[in-house]
C-alpha positions as CSV (number, residue, x, y, z in Angstrom):
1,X,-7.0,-25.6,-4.2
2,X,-10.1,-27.2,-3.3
3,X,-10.4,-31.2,-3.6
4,X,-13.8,-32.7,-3.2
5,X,-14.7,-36.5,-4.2
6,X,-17.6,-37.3,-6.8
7,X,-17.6,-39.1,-10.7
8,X,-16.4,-38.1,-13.6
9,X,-16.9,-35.5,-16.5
10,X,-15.4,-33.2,-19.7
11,X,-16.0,-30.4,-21.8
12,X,-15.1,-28.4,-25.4
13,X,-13.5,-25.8,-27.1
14,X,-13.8,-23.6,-30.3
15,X,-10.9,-24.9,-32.7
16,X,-11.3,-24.9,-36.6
17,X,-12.9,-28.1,-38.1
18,X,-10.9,-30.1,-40.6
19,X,-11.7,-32.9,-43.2
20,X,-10.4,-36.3,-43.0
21,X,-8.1,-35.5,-45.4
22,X,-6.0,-33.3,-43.2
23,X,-3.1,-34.2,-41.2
24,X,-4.5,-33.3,-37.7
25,X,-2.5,-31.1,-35.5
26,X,-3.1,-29.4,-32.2
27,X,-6.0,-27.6,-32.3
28,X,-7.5,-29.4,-35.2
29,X,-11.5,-30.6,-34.3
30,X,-12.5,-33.8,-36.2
31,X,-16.3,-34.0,-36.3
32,X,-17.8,-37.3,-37.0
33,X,-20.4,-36.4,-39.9
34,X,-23.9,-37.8,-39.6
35,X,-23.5,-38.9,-36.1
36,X,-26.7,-39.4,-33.6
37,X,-25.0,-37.2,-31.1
38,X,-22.7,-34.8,-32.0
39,X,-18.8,-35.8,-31.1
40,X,-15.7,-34.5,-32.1
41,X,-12.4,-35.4,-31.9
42,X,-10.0,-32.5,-30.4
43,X,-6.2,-32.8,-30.8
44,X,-5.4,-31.1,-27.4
45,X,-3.5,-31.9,-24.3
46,X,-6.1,-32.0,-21.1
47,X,-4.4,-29.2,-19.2
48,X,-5.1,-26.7,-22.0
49,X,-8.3,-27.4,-23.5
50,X,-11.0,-25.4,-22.1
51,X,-14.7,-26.2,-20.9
52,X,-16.1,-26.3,-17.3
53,X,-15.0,-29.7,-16.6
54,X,-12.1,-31.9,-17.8
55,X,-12.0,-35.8,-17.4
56,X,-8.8,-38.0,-17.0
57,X,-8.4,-41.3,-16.2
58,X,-5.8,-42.9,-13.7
59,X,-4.8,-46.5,-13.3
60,X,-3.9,-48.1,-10.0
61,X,-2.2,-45.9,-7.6
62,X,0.9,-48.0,-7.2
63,X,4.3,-47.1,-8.1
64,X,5.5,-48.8,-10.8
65,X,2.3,-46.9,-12.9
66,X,4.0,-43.5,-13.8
67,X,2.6,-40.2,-14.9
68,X,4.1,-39.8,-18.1
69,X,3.4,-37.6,-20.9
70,X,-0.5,-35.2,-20.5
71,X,-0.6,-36.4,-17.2
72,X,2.7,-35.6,-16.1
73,X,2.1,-32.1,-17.4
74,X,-1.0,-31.8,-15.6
75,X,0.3,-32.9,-12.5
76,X,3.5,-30.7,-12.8
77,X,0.7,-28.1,-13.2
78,X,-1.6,-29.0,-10.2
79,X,1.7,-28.4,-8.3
80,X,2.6,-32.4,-7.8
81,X,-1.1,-32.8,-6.4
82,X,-2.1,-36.2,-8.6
83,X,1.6,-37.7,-7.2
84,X,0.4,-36.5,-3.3
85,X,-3.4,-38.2,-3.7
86,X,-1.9,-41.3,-5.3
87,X,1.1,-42.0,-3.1
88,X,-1.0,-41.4,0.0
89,X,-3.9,-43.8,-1.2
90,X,-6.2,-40.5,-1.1
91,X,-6.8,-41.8,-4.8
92,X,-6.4,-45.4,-5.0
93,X,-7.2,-45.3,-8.6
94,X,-10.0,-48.4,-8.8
95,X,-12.3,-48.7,-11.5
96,X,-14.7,-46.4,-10.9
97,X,-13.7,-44.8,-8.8
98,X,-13.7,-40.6,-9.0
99,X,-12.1,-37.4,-7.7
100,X,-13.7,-33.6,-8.1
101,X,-10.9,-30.9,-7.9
102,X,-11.3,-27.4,-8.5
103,X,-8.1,-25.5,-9.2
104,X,-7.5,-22.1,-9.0
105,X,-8.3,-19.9,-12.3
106,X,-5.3,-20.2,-14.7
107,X,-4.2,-23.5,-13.3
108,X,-5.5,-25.0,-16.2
109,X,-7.9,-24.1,-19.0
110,X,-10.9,-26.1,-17.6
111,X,-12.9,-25.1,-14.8
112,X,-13.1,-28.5,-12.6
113,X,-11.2,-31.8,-13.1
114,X,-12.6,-35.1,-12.7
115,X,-9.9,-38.2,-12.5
116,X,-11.4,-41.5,-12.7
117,X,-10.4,-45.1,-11.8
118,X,-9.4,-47.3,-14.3
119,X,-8.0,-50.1,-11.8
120,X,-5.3,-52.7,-12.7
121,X,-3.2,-51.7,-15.6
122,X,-1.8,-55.3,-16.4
123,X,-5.6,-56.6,-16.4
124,X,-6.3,-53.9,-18.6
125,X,-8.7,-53.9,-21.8
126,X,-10.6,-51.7,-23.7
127,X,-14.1,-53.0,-22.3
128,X,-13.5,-50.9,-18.9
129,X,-14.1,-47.9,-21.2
130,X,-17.6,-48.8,-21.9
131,X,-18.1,-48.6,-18.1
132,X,-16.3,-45.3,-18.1
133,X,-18.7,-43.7,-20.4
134,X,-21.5,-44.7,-18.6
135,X,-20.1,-43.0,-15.4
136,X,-19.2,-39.5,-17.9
137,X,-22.3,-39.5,-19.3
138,X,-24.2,-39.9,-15.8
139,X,-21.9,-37.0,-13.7
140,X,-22.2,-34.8,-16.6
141,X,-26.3,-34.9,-16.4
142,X,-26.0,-35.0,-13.0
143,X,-23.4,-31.7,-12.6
144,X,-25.5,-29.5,-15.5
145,X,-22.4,-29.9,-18.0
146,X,-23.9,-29.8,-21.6
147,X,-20.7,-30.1,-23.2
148,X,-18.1,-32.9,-21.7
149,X,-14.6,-33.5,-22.8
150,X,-13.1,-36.6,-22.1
151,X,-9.3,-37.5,-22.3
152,X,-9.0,-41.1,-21.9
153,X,-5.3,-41.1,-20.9
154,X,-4.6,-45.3,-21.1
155,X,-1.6,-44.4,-23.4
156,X,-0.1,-41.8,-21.2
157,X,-0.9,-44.0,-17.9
158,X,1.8,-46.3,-19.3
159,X,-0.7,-48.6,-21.3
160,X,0.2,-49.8,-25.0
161,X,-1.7,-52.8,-25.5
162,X,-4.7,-51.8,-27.4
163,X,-5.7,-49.0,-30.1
164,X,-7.5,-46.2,-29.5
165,X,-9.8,-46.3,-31.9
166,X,-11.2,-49.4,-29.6
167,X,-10.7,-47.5,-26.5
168,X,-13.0,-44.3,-28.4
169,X,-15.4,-47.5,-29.8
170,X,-15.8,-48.9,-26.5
171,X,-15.9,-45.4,-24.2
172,X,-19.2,-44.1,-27.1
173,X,-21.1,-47.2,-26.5
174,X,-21.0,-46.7,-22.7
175,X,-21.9,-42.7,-22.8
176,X,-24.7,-43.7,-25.4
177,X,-25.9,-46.6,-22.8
178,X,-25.8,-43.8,-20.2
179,X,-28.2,-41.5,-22.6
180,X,-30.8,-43.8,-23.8
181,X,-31.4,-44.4,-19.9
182,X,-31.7,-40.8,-19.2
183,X,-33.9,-41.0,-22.1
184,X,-36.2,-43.6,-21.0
185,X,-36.1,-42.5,-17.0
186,X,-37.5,-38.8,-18.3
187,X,-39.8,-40.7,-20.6
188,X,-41.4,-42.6,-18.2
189,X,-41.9,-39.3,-15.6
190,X,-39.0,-40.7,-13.2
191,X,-36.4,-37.9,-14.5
192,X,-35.2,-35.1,-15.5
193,X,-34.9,-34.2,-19.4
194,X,-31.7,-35.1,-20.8
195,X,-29.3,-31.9,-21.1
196,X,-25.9,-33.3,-22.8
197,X,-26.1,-31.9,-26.3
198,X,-22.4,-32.8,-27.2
199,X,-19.2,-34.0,-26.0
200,X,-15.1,-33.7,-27.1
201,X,-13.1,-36.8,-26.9
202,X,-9.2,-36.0,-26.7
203,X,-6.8,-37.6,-28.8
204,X,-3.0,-37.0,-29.2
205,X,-2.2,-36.1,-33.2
206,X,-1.1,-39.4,-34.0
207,X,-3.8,-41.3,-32.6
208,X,-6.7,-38.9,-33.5
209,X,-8.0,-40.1,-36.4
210,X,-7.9,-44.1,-35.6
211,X,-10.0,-42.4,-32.5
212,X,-12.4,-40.8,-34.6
213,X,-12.7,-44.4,-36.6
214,X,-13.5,-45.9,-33.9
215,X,-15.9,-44.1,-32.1
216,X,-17.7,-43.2,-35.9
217,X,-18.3,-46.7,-36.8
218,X,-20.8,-46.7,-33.5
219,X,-22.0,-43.4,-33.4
220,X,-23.5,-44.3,-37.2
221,X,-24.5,-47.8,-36.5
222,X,-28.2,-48.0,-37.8
């Protein structure tokens, strides 16, 4: 298994689309109509949705944060690698910062992993996410990926003090930040043209439509 350091990314899938007045389940896509970018919401665990790179997020690599849940499944499937780079401060888990791995095919569904930093967990709010977005929109432009999917993973890191559809709210602002400067850098002849078309934020079914709330009410702001 190859481990390389970088920042972070995501990627999508080809699940059915549902209305709003569905009960989500896994597998279920929840588009967000009219939106300047298009986003969906995919109720899907990050180890088996599929795209060419997966983002998670970590908190701060100390022992009293626990893998629980998603992550816990993905590091039972990475073969206890996200409990080796933490407890041997290879991933301290700071805001920010990032991890490339590339399992083996059939590891998971996704090509690459990204993990990202989200710091202290009992200084935690939702604004980190805005910076977080900026970062995914950035590595995605800057590793070709089109198509990013995002989980966010604050719940499953042990965190409960905020809803998700602020976390979506705040994480959209940041990866539209990140794409009106890629925007205005290839405007001005100092960049590339922009290549993210579309990205899939992961949500858990109970939390998917809050998410999709969220993250709506700025991806339709006039």
């Amino acid at each position: 298994m190859k481990l390389t350091r970088i920042v972070p990314i995501l990627l999508a899938a080809s699940f059915a689309f549902v209305t709003l007045a569905q009960t989500p389940s896994v597998g279920t896509r929840l588009a967000i109509p009219n939106s300047k970018l298009p986003v969906d919401v995919l109720v899907q665990g990050p180890t088996e949705a599929p795209g060419d790179l997966q983002v998670i997020c970590l908190f701060s690599s100390v022992p009293e944060n626990k893998l629980l849940a998603s992550l816990a499944t993905m590091d039972q499937q990475l073969g206890g690698l996200l409990t080796t780079v933490r407890t041997t401060a290879l991933f301290r888990g700071d805001l920010g910062e990032t991890m490339l791995l590339t399992p083996k095919p059939g590891v998971i569904a996704a090509r690459h992993l990204l993990i990202v930093g989200l710091g202290d967990r009992t200084t935690f709010t939702a604004a980190r996410e805005e910076l977080i977005g900026e970062i995914v929109y950035a590595e995605s432009e800057r590793l070709g990926v089109a198509a990013p999917t995002f989980a966010p993973t604050v719940i499953d890191g042990g965190f409960t003090g905020t809803d998700t559809g602020t976390i979506g709210a705040e994480f959209i602002t940041g990866f539209l930040r990140g794409r009106a400067v890629a925007a205005a850098l290839h405007a001005g002849n100092t960049g590339p043209a922009p290549i993210v078309t579309r990205l899939t934020f992961l949500a858990g079914a109970a939390h998917a439509l809050d998410t999709q709330k969220g993250m709506a009410a700025i991806l339709n702001a006039k």
